[in-house]
N, C-alpha and C positions, 0 to 999 in steps of 0.2 A: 594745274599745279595744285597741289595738296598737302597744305602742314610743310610751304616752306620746298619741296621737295618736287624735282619732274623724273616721271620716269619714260620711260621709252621699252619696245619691246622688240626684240630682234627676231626676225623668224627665217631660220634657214636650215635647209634641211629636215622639214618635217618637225622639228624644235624651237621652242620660243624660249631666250633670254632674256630676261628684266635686268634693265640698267636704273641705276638712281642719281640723280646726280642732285646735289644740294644747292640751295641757292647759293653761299658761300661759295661754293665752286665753280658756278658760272660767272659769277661776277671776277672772283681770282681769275678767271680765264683773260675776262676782259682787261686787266690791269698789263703795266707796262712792268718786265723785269727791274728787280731789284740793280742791275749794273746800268740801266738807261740816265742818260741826262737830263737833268731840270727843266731843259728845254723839252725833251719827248715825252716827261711824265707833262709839263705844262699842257704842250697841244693834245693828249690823251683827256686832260682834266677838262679842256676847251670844249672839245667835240661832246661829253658827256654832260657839260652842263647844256650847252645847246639843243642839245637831244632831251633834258632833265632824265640824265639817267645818274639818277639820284643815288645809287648805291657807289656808284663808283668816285662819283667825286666827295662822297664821304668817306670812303676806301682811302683819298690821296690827301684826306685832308688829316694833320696829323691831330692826334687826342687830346696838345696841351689846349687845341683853341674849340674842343669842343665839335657833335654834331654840327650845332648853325654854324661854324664858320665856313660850313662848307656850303656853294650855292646847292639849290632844294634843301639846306641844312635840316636832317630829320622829318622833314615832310613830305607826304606822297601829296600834289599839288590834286586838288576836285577840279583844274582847270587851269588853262592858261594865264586866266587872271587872279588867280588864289594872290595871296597877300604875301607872298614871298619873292624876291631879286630874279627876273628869268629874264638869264643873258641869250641874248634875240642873235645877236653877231658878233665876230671880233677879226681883228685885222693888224697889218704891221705887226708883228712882233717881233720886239726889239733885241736889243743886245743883251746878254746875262753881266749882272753887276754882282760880285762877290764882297759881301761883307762878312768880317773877322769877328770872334766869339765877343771884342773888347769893344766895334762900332755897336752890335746890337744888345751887348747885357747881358745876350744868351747864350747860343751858341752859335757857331759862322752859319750864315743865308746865303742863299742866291737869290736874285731879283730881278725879276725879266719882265717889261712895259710892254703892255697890249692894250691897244686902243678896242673900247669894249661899248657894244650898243645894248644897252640894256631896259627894263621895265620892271617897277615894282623894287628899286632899292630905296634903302631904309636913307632917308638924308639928300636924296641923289632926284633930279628933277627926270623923267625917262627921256632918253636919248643917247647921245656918243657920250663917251669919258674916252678921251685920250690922255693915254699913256697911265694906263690903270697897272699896278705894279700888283703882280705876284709873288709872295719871297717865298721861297722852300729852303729848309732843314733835310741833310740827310739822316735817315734811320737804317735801321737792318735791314729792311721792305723794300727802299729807298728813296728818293727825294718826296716828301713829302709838305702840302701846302703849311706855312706855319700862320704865313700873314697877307692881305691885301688892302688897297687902297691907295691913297697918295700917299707920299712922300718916306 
């Protein structure tokens, strides 16, 4: 991979085609359509922080809360133990709770509890957090992370 960009080269027929594909583009690959549920962008968001595939869950996380509020928030981790949140597991997840533009301030969330085994959060001793709340905001994109934590 070079300058961001993989190419590939097709050889058929005595002919070779070069494809380029952008990093941008693979990652857009890996996200969940814009009409998916808060619940399927969530287990998309899940599996990719557990994997630290960092691009994506900064892809789902939306711009008011910034890079870090996404876990690997902006950093490519030198190792498992690098000094950033790496959620190790998560399980149960629960019911989606919809809150109105006038409960949250801002605009309507959804909010769905997962009991989440984590290492390296900021506040948080490592181990279980059950019932760690994810809220998402829809966008054009669509549901994207707005907030986490309790309550």
């Amino acid at each position: 991979m070079l300058g961001g960009v993989v190419a590939a080269v097709l050889v058929a027929a005595g002919t070779a085609t070069v494809l380029s594909v952008t990093h941008a583009q693979t990652v857009a690959a890996r996200l969940p359509p814009a009409s998916a549920s808060s619940e399927q962008v969530l287990r998309v968001y899940l599996r990719a922080a557990k994997a630290h595939d960092c691009a994506v869950t900064e892809a789902l996380t939306d711009d008011s809360g910034g890079p870090d509020a996404a876990w690997c928030g902006g950093r490519t981790p030198s190792s498992w133990f690098d000094d950033h949140p790496d959620l190790l597991g998560y399980r149960h997840i629960g019911a989606v709770s919809r809150l109105s533009a006038k409960e949250t301030g801002r605009s309507a969330e959804e909010c769905i509890p997962v009991d989440v085994t984590e290492t390296n959060m900021t506040g948080a001793e490592p181990g279980d957090l059950p019932g760690w709340q994810f809220c998402f905001r829809h966008k054009p994109a669509g549901w994207r992370l707005t907030d986490e934590g309790y309550g």
